[in-house]
C-alpha positions in Angstrom: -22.0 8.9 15.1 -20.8 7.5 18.4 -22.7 4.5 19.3 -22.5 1.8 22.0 -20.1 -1.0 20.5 -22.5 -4.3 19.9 -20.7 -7.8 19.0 -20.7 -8.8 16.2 -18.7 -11.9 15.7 -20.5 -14.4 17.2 -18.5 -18.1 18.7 -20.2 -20.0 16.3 -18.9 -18.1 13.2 -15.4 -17.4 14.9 -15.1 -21.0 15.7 -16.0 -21.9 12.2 -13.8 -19.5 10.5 -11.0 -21.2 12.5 -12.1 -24.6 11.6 -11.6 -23.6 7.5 -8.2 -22.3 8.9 -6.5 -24.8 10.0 -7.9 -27.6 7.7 -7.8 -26.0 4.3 -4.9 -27.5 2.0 -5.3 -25.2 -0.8 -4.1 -21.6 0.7 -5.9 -20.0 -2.5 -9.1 -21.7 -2.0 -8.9 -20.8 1.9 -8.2 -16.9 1.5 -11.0 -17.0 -1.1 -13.7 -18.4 1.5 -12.0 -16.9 4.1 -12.5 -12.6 3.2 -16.0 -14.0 1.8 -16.9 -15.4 5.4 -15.6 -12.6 6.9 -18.0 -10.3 5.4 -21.2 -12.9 5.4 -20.5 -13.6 9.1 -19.9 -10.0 10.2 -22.4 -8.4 8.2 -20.1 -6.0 6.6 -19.9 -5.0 3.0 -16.4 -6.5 2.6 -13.2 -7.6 3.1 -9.7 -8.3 1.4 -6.3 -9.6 2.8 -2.8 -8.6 1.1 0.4 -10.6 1.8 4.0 -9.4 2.0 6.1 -10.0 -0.7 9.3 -9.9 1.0 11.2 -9.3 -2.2 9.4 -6.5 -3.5 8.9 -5.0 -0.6 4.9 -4.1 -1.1 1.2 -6.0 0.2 0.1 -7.9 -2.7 -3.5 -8.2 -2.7 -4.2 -12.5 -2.7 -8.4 -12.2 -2.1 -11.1 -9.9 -1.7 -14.5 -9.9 -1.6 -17.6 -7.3 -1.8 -15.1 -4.4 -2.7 -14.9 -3.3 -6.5 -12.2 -3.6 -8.8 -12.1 0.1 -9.0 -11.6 0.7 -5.4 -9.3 -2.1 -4.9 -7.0 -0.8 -7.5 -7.7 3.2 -6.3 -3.8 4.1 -6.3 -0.7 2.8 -4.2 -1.2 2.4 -0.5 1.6 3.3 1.5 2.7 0.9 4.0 5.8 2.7 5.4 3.6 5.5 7.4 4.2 5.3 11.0 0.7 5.0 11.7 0.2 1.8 9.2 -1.6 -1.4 10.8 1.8 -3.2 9.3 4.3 -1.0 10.3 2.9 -0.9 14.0 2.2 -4.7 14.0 -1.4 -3.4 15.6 -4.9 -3.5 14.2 -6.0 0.3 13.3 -10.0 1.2 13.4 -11.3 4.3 11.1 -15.1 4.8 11.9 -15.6 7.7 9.4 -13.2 7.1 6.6 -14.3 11.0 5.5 -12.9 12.8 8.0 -9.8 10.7 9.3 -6.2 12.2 8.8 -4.8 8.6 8.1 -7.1 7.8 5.1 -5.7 8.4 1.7 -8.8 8.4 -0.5 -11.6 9.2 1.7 -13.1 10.1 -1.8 -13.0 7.0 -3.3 -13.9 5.3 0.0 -17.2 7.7 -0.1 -17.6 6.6 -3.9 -17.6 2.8 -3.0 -20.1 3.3 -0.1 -17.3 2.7 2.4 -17.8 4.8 6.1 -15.8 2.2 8.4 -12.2 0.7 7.9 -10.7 -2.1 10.9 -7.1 -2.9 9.1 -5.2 -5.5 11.2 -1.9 -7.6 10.5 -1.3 -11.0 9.9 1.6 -11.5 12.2 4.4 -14.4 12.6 6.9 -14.0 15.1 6.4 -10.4 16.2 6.5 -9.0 12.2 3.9 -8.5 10.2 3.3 -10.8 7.1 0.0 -9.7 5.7 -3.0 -7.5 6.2 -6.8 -8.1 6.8 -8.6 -4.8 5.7 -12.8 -5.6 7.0 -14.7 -2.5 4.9 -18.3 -1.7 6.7 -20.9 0.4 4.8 -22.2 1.7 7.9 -20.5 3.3 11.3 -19.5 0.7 13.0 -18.7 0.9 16.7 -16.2 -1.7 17.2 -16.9 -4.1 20.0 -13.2 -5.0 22.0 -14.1 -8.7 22.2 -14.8 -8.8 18.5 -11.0 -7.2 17.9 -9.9 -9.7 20.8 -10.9 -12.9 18.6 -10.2 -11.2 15.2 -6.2 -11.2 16.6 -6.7 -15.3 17.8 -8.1 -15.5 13.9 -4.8 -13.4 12.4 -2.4 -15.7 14.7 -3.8 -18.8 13.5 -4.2 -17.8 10.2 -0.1 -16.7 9.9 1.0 -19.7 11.3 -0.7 -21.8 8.2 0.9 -19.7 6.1 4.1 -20.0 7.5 3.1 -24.1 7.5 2.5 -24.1 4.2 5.3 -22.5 3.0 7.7 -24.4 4.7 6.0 -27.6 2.8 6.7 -26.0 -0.4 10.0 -25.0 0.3 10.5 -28.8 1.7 8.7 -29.9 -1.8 11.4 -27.9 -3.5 14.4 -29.5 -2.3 12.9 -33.2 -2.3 12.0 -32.1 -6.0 16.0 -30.9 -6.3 17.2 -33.8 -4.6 15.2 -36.4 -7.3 17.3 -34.6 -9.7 20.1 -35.4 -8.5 22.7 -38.4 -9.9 22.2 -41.4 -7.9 25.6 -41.6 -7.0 25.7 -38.5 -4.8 22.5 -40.0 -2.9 24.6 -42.5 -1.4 
């Protein structure tokens, strides 16, 4: 099971990846291409990012790809465990999701043909704001420098979000302010 850690992520995909980053408009669209990328590029069977919804409290899955339905949709994940990617604001590596305390359904993970788990944050400001989850069908030794550009990805990646939501917001009140009589423009 243990094997030498080999790179995976090669500059030319990582450099690419962070291209479609920071020039997508459509945050959808971008999170779409973006888990599909991921798991072309690395050669892994999948890949899905979740987003905090602040109000609810929970990861809302936005995009996933190469993961079923069924697995996706397995049962709640807990985010509030002291050992959770999100919690500790620190990307967590499972290489055999069958015999790993942390897993929750190492049964369904076995059923979907899933033996490795990375699970990293999406982090703004020093707290976390989404999850990457990259699933591998294989062991997978994980390669430092690979985890070391993976964070550069996650940094960039949060601080679109963050841009974009601030131009909706800004959207918003130029919408509200349109609305308002034109004598309390002046």
């Amino acid at each position: 099971m243990k094997q030498k850690p080999e790179r995976r992520i090669s500059i030319r995909d990582f450099k690419t990846i962070c291209r479609a980053i920071a020039t997508y408009e459509d945050l959808n669209l971008l999170f779409e291409h973006l888990v599909e990328v991921i798991s072309q590029a690395f050669d892994v069977k999948g890949c899905s990012l979740l987003l905090l919804d602040e109000r609810e409290k929970q990861l809302i899955r936005v995009s996933s790809f190469g993961i079923s339905e069924e697995y996706l949709n397995k049962g709640p994940v807990f985010m509030d465990r002291k050992d959770s990617p999100f919690v500790k604001c620190e990307p967590v590596f499972v290489e055999d999701m069958q015999n790993d305390p942390r897993i929750q359904y190492p049964e369904a993970a076995a059923k979907e043909g899933i033996v490795s788990l990375l699970s990293f944050p999406i982090i703004l400001r020093e707290a976390g704001i989404g999850l990457i989850r990259i699933y591998h069908s294989d062991y997978w030794a994980l390669h430092e420098e690979d985890l070391d550009l993976l964070c550069v990805m996650q940094r960039l990646l949060a601080f679109v979000i963050e841009n974009n939501g601030l131009k909706n917001f800004l959207e918003q009140v130029r919408i509200e302010i349109g609305r308002l009589p034109p004598r309390m423009l002046h």
